[in-house]
C-alpha positions as CSV (number, residue, x, y, z in Angstrom):
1,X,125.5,100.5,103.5
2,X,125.8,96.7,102.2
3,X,122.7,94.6,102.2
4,X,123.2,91.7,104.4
5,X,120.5,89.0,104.9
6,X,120.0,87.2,108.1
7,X,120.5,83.9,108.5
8,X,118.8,82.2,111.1
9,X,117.0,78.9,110.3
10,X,114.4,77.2,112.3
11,X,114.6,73.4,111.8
12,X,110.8,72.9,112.1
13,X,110.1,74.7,108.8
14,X,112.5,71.9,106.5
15,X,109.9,69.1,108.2
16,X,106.8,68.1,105.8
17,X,104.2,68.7,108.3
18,X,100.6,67.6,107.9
19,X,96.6,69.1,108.5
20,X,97.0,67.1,111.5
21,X,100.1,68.9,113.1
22,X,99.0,72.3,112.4
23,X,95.8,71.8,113.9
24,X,97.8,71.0,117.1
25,X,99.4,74.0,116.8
26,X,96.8,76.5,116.7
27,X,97.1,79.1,119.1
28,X,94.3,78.4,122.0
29,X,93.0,82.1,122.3
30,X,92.4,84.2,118.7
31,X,95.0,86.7,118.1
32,X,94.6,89.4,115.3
33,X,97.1,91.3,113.4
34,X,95.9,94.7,112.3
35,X,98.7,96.3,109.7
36,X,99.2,98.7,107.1
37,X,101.1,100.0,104.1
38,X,101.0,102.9,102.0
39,X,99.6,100.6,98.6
40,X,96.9,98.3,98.4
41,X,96.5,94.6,96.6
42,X,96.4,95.0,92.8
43,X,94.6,92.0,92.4
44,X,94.3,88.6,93.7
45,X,95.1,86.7,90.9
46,X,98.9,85.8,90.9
47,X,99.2,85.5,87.3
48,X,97.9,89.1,86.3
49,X,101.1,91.4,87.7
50,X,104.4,91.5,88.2
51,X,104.2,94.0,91.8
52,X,105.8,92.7,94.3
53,X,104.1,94.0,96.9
54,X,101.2,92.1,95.9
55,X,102.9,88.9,95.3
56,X,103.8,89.3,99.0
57,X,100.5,89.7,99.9
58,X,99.5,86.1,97.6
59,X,102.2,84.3,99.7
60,X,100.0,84.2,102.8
61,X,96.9,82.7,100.7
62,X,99.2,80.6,97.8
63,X,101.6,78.3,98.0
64,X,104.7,77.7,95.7
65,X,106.2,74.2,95.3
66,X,109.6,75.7,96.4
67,X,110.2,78.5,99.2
68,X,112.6,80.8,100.6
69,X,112.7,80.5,104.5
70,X,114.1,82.8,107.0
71,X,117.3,82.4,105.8
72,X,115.7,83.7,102.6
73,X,117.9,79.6,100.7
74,X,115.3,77.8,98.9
75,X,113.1,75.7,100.7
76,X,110.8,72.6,99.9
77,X,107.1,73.6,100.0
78,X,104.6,72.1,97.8
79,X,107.1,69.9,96.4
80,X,109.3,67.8,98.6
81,X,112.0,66.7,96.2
82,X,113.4,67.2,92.9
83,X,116.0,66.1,90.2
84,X,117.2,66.8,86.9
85,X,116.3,63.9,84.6
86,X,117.6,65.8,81.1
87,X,119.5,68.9,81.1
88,X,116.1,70.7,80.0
89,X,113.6,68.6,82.2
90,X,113.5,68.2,85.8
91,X,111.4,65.9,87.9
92,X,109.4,66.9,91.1
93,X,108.0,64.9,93.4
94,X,105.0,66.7,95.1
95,X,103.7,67.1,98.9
96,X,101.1,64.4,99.8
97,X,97.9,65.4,101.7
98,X,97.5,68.3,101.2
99,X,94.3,70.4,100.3
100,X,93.0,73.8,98.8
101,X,90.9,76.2,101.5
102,X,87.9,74.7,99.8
103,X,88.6,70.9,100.5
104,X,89.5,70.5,97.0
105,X,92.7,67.9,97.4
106,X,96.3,69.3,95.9
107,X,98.0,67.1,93.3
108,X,100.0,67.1,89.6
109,X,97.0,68.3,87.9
110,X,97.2,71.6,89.7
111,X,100.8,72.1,89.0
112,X,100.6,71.7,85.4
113,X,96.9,73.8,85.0
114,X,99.0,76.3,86.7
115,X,101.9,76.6,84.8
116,X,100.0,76.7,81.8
117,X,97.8,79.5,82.9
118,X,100.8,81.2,83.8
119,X,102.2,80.9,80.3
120,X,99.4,81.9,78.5
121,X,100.1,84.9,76.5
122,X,97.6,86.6,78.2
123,X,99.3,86.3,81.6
124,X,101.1,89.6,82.7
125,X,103.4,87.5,84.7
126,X,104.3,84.8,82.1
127,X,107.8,86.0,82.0
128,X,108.6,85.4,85.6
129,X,109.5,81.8,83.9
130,X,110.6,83.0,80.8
131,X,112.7,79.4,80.0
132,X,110.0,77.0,80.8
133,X,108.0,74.9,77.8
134,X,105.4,73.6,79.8
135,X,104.6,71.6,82.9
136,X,104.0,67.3,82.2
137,X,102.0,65.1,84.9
138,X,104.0,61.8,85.3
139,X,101.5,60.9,87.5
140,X,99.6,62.1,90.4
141,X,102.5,63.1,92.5
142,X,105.1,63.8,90.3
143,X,105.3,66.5,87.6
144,X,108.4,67.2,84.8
145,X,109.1,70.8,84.1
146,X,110.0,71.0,80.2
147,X,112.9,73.8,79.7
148,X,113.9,75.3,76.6
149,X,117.0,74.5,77.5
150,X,119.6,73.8,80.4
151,X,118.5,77.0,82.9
152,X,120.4,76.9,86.0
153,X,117.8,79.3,88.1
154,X,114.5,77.6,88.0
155,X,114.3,76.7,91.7
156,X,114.7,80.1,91.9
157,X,111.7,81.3,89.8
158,X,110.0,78.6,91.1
159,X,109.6,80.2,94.2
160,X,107.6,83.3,92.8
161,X,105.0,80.9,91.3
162,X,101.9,80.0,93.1
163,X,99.5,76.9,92.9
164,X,95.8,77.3,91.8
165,X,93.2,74.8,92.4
166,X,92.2,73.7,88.6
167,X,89.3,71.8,89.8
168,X,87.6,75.6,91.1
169,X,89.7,77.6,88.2
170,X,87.0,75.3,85.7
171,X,84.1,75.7,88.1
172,X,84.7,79.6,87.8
173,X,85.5,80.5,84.5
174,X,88.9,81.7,85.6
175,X,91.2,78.8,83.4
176,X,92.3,81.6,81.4
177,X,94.6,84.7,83.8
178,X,93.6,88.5,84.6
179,X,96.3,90.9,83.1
180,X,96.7,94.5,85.3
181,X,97.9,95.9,81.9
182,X,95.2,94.8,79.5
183,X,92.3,95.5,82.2
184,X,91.7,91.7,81.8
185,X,89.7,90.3,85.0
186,X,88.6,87.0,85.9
187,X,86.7,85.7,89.2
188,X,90.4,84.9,90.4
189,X,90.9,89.0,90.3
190,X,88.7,89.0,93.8
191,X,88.7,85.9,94.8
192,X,91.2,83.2,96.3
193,X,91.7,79.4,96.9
194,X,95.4,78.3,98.1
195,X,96.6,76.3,100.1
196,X,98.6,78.3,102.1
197,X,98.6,79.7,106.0
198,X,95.9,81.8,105.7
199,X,92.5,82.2,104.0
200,X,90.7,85.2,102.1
201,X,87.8,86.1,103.6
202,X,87.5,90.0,102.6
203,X,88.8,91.4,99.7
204,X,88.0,95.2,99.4
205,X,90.0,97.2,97.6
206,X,91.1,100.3,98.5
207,X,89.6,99.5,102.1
208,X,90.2,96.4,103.7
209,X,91.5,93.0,103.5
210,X,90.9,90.6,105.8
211,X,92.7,87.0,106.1
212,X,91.7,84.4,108.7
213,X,93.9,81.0,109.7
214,X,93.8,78.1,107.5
215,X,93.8,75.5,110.0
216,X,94.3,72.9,107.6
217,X,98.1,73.8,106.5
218,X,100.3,71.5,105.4
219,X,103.0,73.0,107.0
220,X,103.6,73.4,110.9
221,X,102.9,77.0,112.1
222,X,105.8,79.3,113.1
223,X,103.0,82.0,114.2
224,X,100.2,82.5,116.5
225,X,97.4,85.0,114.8
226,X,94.2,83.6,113.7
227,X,93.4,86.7,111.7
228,X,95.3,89.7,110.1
229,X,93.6,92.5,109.1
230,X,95.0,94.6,106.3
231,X,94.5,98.6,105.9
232,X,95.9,100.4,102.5
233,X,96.5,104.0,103.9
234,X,98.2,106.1,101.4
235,X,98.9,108.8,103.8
236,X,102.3,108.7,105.4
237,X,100.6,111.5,108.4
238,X,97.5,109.0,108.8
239,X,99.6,106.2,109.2
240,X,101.4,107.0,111.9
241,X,98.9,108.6,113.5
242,X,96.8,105.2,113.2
243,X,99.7,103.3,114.5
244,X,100.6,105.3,117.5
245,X,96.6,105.5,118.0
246,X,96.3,101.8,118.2
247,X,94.5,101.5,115.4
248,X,96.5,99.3,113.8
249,X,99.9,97.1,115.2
250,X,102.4,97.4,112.5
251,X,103.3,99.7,109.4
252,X,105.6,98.4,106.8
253,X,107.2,100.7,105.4
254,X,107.2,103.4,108.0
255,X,108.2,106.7,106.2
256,X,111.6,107.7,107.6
257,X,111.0,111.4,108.6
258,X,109.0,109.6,111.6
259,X,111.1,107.0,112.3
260,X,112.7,108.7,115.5
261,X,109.4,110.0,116.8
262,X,107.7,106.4,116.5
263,X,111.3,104.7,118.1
264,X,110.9,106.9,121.2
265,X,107.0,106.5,121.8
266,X,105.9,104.5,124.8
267,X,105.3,100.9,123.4
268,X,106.8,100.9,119.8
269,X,109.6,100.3,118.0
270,X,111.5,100.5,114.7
271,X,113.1,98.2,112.7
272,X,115.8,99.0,110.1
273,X,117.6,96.5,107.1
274,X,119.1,97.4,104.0
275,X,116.6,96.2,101.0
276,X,117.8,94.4,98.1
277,X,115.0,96.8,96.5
278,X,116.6,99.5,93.8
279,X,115.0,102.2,92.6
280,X,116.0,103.7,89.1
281,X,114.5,105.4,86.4
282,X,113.7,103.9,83.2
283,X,113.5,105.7,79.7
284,X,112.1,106.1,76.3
285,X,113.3,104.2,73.7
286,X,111.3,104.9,71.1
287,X,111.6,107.2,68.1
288,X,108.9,109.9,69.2
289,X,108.3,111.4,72.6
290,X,105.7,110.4,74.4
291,X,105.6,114.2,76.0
292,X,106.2,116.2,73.0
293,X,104.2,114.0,70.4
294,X,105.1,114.1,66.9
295,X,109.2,115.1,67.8
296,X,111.9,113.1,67.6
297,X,113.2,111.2,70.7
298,X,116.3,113.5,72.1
299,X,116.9,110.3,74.4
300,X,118.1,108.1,71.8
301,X,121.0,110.1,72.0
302,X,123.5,108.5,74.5
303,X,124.8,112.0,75.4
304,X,121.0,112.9,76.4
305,X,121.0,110.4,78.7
306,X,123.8,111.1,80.1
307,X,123.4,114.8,80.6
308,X,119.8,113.4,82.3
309,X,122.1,111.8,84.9
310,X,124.3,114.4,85.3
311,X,122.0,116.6,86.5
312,X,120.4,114.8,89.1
313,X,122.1,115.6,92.4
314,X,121.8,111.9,93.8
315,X,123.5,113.5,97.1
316,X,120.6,116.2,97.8
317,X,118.0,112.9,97.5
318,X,120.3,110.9,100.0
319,X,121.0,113.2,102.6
320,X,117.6,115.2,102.3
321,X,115.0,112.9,100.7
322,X,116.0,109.9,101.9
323,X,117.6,111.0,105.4
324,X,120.6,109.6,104.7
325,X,119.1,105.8,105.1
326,X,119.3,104.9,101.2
327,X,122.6,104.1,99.3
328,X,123.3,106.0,96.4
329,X,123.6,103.1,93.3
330,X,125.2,103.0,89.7
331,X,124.5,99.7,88.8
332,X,121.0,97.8,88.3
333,X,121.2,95.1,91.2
334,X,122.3,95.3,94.7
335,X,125.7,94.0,95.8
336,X,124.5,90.6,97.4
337,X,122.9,89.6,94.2
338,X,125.0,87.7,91.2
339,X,125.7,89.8,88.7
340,X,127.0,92.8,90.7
341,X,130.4,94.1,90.5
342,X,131.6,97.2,92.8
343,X,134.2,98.2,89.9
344,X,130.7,99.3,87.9
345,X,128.8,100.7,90.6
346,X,129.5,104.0,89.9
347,X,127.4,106.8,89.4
348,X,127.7,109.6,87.0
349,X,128.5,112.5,89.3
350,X,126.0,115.3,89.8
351,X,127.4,118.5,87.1
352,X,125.0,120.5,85.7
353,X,127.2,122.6,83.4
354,X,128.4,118.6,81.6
355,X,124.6,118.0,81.5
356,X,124.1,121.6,79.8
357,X,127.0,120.8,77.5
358,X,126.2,117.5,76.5
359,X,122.4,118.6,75.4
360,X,124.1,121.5,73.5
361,X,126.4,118.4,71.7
362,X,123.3,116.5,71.0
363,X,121.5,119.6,69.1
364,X,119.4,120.6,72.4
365,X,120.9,123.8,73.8
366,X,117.1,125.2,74.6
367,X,116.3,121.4,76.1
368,X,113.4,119.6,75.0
369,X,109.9,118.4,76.4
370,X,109.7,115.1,78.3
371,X,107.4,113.5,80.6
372,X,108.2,112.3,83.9
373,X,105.9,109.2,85.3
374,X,105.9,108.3,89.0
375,X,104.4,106.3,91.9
376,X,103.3,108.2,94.9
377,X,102.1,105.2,97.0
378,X,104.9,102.1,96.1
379,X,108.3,103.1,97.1
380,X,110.3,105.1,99.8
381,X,109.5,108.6,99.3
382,X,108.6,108.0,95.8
383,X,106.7,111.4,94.6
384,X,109.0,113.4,96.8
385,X,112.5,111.9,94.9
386,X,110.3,112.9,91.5
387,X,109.8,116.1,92.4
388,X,113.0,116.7,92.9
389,X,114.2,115.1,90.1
390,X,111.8,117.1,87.8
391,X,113.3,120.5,89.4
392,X,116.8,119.4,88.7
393,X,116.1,118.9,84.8
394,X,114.4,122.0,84.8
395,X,117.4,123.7,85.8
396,X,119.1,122.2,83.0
397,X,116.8,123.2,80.8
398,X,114.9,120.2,80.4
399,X,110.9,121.3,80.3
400,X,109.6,118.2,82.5
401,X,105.6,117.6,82.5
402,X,105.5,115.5,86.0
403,X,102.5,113.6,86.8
404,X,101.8,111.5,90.3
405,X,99.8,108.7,91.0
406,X,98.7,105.6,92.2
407,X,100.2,102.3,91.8
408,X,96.5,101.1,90.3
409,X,96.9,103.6,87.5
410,X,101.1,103.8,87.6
411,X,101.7,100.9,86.7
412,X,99.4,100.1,83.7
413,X,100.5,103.4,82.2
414,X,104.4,102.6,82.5
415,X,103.2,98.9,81.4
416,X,101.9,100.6,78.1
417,X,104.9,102.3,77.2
418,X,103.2,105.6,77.6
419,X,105.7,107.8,79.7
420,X,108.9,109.3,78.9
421,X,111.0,108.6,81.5
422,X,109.0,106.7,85.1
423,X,110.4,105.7,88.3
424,X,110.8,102.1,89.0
425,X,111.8,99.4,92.1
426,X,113.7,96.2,91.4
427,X,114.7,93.5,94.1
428,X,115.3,90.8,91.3
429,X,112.0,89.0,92.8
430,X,111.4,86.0,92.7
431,X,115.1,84.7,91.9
432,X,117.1,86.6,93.6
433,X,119.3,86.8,91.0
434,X,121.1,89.6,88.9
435,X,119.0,87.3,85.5
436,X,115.9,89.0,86.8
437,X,117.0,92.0,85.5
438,X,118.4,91.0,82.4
439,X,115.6,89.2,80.9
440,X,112.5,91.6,82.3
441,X,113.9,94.7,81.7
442,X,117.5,94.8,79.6
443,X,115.9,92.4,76.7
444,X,113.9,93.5,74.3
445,X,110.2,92.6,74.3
446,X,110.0,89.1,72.6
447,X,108.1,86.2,73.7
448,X,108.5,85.8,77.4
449,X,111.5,88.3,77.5
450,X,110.9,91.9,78.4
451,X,107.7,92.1,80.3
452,X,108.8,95.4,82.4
453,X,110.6,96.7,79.2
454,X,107.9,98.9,78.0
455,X,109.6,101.6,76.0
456,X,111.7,100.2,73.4
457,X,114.8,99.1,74.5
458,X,116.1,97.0,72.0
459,X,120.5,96.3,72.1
460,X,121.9,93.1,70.0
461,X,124.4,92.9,72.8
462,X,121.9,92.9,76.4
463,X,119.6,90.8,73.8
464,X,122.6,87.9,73.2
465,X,124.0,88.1,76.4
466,X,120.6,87.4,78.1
467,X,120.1,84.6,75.7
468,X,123.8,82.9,76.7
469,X,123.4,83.4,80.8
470,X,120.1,81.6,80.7
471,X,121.8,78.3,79.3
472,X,125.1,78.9,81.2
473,X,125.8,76.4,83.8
474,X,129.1,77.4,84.5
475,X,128.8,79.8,87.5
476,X,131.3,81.9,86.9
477,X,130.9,82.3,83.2
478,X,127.5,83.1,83.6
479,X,127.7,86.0,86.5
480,X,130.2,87.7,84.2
481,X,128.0,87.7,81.0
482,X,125.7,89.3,83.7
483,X,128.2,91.5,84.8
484,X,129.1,92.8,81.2
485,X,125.5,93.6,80.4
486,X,124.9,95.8,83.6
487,X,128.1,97.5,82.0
488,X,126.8,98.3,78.6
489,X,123.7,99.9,80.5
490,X,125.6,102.1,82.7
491,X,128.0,102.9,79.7
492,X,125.1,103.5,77.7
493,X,122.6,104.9,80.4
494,X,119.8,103.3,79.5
495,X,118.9,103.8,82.7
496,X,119.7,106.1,85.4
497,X,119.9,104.0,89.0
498,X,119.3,106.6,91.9
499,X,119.4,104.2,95.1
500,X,119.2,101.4,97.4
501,X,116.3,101.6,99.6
502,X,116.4,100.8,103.0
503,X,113.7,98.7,104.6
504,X,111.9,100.2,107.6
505,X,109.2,98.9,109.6
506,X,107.4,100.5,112.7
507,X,105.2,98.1,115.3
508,X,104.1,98.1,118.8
509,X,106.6,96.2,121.0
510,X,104.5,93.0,121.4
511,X,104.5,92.2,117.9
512,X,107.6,90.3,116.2
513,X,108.0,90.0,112.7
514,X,111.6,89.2,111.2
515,X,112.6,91.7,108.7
516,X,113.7,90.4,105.4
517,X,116.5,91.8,102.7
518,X,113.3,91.2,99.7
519,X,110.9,93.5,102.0
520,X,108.5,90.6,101.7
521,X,106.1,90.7,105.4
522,X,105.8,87.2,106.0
523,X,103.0,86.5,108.7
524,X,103.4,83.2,109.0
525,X,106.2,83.7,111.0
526,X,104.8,87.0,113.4
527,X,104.1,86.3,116.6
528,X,102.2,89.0,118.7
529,X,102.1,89.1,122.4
């Protein structure tokens, strides 16, 4: 199953247009959008977490300057042109006109109080641009980006980063970001000023969130709600049952083992892509387990980590967990991204007498303790593939303590390095690129490098190579230094990639909503009938 991405693109979205324009094109009677997925919001301050689920969500309320449209190519959005002036500055030239849900008007002050809120060491998601100094006002509409050096993918991580108001950041005593992982919260945590297509009027979490039309946006409207309503129901049972109830309109994702029954019910239907999405499990670095405090860390040993692979039948969790929807991965990226190379996306094959004999090489013929961390609310059939997983070690003698939970509490925990071995999904958001992985998760934790590398990972070789592909210009070059560091992890298993996720939506038949590769709903484009 080979991720494609579609590649339809409406002319209308390229053109700049103003309050005026989408004023005309509100719809003349309201229309709401009631939907639902199995997590809630984290936060709503885009600077506080790397989930991105929830950066999803902040892409109704917040714009970036550049966009990915329904061809998923970049886009402009709040800036309409740029140019490389040095090879480690480029120049943008910003929208005109536009303004903030609260009146406040949008210009270069924005972008660079943005920026550096973003890279203030207290934001979680300062390493989303990991190769950027600062942000420099040229004047009102025009703002240089300072590199570290020539980068060749900041359009890319551009499009992940959304525009605050500074103007109401000051008035609320929110200058300085919220960070999920420190428990750091601001007034931005529950409350929101974009400029984007809709505006937050109810933020409740764990209950509701409600967004209503902005019908000020810059941009002219491909959609015709005036309200979407937003229902976390962690239930895969109760979310079906809500759908086919009509008490909601759409469910993304819809859990697979109902996919038939909701395809055949009078009025619905179901919508199937391959995700760019991979889910793997990462692992403890460190020199004590987390699990069996006070020992030594049996995963340091490369043969550990193998026989760990080795004993996870990745075909049972296909076929079984995953009904045969997901591909079954060993690499770290999915093949449409740079970086990937078929030749390396090859899994260690299910062999639970190798994994028995490669524990008894390593000294560990009884096993060992470990921990096993997972969401139950975030991916695909997330707890489910952990159980399993934790039964499989068992059998090869692994003794696994397995805990279950939230994303509101999974997340900080794996954040904090405090788990042995965690589940964990990666669609190389924002960029789209195979770097993503490299510098949040293969480098080790240094400056802006290795936010979601929590557990001591820490290799000379992923460290340089990361380093070089971030200055490389030369395309080819710089795919293959991404290509050979995706090799040293599988070599090495530093992490053990269990699958491609599919992407799987379920709505009633008057509502259309393209599907996307990233997973990402985008509203602004549904129409409902």
């Amino acid at each position: 199953m080979r991720a494609t991405i579609r590649t339809t693109l409406t002319a209308s979205l390229l053109a700049a247009g103003l309050s005026g324009a989408g004023l005309a094109a509100l719809p003349a009677t309201a229309t709401t959008l009631r939907w639902s997925s199995q997590g809630d919001i984290a936060t709503m301050d885009p600077y506080a977490h790397t989930e991105s689920f929830t950066s999803n969500m902040h892409h109704h309320i917040y714009d970036p300057l550049v966009r990915r449209g329904r061809d998923l190519q970049i886009e402009p959005a709040l800036a309409t042109a740029w140019r490389i002036v040095e090879p480690n500055r480029w120049r943008f030239t910003l929208r005109q006109g536009v303004t903030f849900h609260n009146g406040n008007s949008f210009n270069a002050d924005d972008v660079v109080a943005s920026i550096a809120r973003l890279l203030h060491p207290d934001a979680r998601a300062r390493g989303n641009l990991a190769n950027v100094e600062r942000a420099e006002k040229v004047d009102a509409f025009t703002v240089d980006f300072v590199l570290k050096g020539a980068y060749p993918l900041l359009l890319n991580d551009l499009s992940g980063i959304f525009i605050m108001d500074k103007e109401w950041l000051e008035a609320n005593n929110a200058v300085t970001p919220g960070n999920m992982t420190r428990n750091i919260t601001t007034f931005a945590s529950t409350n929101a000023n974009g400029t984007g297509p809709f505006r937050l009027e109810t933020y409740q979490p764990d209950s509701r969130t409600i967004l209503t039309v902005n019908p000020t946006w810059w941009d002219k409207p491909a959609h015709n709600l005036t309200r979407i309503e937003f229902r976390p129901i962690r239930s895969d049972a109760t979310r079906v049952a809500a759908l086919l109830s009509g008490e909601i309109d759409m469910m993304a994702p819809a859990p697979l083992q109902d996919l038939a029954r909701i395809g055949a019910a009078d009025g619905f239907k179901v919508i199937e892509e391959p995700s760019l999405r991979l889910i793997f499990l990462g692992l403890n670095h460190r020199a004590e387990l987390i699990g069996d405090p006070g020992k030594p860390n049996p995963m340091k040993d490369r043969r550990v980590r193998q026989a760990l692979w080795h004993a996870i039948d990745l075909n049972t969790i296909q076929t079984r967990i995953m009904r045969g929807k997901s591909r079954t991965v060993g690499t770290m990226v999915a093949p449409p991204i740079p970086g990937y190379s078929a030749e390396i996306d090859k899994p260690l094959p299910f062999d639970a007498a190798k994994a028995r004999q490669l524990l008894t090489e390593a000294g560990y013929p009884n096993g060992f303790k470990t921990k096993l961390d997972c969401s139950n609310d975030r991916y695909i059939a997330d707890e489910q593939t952990c159980v399993a997983i934790a039964a499989m070690w068992t059998r090869a003698g692994v003794q696994v303590d397995l805990k279950t939970q939230s994303r509101a509490t999974y997340f900080p925990l794996v954040d904090k390095g405090e788990s042995d071995a965690y589940i964990l999904g990666w669609a190389t958001l924002p960029p789209m690129d195979g770097f993503s992985v490299l510098s949040a998760i293969l480098h080790s934790r240094e400056g802006a490098f290795g936010g979601n590398n929590p557990n001591g990972l820490n290799d000379p070789k992923l460290d340089a190579l990361t380093k070089s592909a971030a200055v490389e210009l030369d395309e080819t070059k710089r795919r293959a230094m991404m290509t050979e560091a995706f090799k040293i992890t599988r070599d090495e298993a530093y992490f053990i990639p269990l699958h491609q996720q599919p992407v799987a939506w379920a709505m009633r038949r008057s509502v259309e909503v393209p599907v996307f590769a990233d997973e990402y709903v985008r509203l602004w484009y549904a129409q409902v009938k």
